[in-house]
C-alpha positions as CSV (number, residue, x, y, z in Angstrom):
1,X,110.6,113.4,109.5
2,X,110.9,111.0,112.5
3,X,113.9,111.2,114.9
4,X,115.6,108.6,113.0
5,X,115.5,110.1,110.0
6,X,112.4,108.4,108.4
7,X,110.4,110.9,106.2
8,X,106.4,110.2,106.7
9,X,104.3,112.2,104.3
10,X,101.3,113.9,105.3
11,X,99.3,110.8,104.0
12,X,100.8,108.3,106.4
13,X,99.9,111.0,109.4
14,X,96.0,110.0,111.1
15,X,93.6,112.7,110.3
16,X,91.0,113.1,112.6
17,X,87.2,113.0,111.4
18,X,83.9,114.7,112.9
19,X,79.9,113.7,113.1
20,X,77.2,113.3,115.4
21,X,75.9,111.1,118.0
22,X,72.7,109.2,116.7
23,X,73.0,106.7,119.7
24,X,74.1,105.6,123.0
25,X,74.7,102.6,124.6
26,X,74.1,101.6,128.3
27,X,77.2,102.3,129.4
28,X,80.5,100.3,129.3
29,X,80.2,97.4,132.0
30,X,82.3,97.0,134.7
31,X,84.0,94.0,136.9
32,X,81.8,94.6,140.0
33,X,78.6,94.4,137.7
34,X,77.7,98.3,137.4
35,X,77.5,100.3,134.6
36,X,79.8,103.8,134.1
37,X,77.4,106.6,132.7
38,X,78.9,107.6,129.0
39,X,80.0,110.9,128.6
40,X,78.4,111.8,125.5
41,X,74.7,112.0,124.8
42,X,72.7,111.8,121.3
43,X,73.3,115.2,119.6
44,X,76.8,115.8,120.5
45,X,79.3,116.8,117.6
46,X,82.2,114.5,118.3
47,X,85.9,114.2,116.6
48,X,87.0,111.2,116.5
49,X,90.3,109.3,114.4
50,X,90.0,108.1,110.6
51,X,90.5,104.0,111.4
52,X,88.2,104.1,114.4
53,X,85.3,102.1,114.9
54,X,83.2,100.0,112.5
55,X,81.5,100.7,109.8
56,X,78.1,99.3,109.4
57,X,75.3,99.1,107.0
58,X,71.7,99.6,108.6
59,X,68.4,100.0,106.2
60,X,71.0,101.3,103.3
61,X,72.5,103.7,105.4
62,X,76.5,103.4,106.6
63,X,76.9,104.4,110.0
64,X,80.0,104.0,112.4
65,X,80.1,102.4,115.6
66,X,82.6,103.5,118.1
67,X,83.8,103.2,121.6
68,X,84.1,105.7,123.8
69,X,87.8,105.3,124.3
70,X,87.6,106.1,120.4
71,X,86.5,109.8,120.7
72,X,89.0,112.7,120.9
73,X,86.8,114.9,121.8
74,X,83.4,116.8,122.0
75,X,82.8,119.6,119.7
76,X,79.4,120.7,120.7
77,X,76.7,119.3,123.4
């Protein structure tokens, strides 16, 4: 129940999801030009929200695509 007195059931709440890195981009690019170094590397066990990122089809199978900013955390390096 919300302060206002708005019930949300467990359904409406975001449930975090889990999987691994397969890939890693260059690095997000910044105003000056230069690159920041991502924080994760392929491997890493990642949790990350249920609406993030994309969902994309490549040679049949469906992979996400996500930011950086996307990722809760890192489970395992």
């Amino acid at each position: 129940m919300s302060a206002g007195g708005i019930v949300l059931p467990d359904s409406a709440s975001e449930k975090p999801s889990q999987g691994e890195i397969l890939a890693v981009g260059p690095g997000k690019l910044l105003d000056t030009g230069e690159r920041t170094t991502p924080d994760v590397s392929v491997g890493d066990k990642i949790i990350f929200g249920q609406y993030a990122g994309n969902t994309v089809k490549i040679d049949g199978e469906e992979l996400l695509v996500l930011s950086e900013t996307e990722i809760f955390g890192v489970l395992e390096s």
